[in-house]
N, C-alpha and C positions, 0 to 999 in steps of 0.2 A: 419497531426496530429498537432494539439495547446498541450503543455505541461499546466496543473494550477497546481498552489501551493497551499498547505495552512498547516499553523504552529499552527494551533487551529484546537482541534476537537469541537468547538462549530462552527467555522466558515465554516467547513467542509461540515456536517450535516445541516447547513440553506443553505449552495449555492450549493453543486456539486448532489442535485437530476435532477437539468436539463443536467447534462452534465454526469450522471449516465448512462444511457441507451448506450451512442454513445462512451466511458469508451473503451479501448485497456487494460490498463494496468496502476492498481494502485502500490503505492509504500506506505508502511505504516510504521511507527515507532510507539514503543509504548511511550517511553518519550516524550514529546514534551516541550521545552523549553519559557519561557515567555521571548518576545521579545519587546526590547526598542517603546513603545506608546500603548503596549495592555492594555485593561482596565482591563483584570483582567487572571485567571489561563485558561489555554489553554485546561486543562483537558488532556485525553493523549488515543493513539492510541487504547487501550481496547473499548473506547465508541463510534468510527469511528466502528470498527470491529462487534460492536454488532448491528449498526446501520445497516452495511452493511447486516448483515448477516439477516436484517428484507426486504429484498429485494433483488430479483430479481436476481442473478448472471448476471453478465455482464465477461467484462475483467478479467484475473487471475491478484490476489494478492502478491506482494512480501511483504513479514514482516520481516522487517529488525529493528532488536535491539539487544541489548546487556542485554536485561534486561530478562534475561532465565524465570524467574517465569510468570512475564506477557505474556510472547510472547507467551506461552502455553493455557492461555487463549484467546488468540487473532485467534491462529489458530483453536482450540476446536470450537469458534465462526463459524468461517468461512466453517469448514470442516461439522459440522452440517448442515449447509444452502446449500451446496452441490455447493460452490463457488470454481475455481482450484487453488490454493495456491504453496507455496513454500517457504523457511525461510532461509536465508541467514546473514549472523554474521558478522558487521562492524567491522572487526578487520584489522588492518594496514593503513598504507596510501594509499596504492592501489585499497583497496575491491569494488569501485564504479567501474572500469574499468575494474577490474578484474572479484569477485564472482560476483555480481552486476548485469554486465553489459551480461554474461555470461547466468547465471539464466533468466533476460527478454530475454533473443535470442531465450534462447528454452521454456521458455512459449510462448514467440509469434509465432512461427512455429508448437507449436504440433498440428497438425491435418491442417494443409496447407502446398501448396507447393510452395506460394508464395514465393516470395524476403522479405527480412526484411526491416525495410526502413532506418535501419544506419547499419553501419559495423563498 
């Protein structure tokens, strides 16, 4: 598995239909922060989610944000499109290793009985 990034739901939505299909497991925020050389607003993970939700299930989605009103649209999104989701709350210093890291273990296992491929 290659990990991609991306900090724009504009830049999102024009590149990751080729690497949609072959997808394990997305991670989604709904704020997305404007970052030192972007030319302009990032827009924010509600327009990833709607995008998704016009295609295809693949990989389960983790929605991770702090931003309670959004995140309910984002899931509504996805839970219509009949994508398998889950929502987990960046709170503390730990939540990536901890809820995070937790929550992808058992999306990526439900319904196999393979090995996972980190511990």
């Amino acid at each position: 598995m290659e990990p991609r990034f991306w900090r724009s739901a504009h830049r999102f939505v024009a590149e990751a239909g080729e690497f949609l299909p072959d997808s394990v497991l997305i991670s989604l925020d709904h704020d997305l922060n404007l970052q030192p050389g972007d030319a302009g607003d990032p827009d924010d993970g509600l327009q990833v989610a709607i995008w998704l939700a016009g295609r295809a299930p693949t990989g389960p989605v983790i929605v991770h944000s702090s931003n309670h009103l959004r995140v309910e649209s984002m899931i509504n999104e996805l839970r219509f499109a009949q994508w398998t989701w889950d929502r987990v709350g960046p709170f503390g210093n730990g939540w990536i290793g901890g809820v995070w890291l937790s929550c992808a273990r058992k999306l990526l296992s439900a319904g196999t009985d393979d090995p996972l491929p980190f511990s």
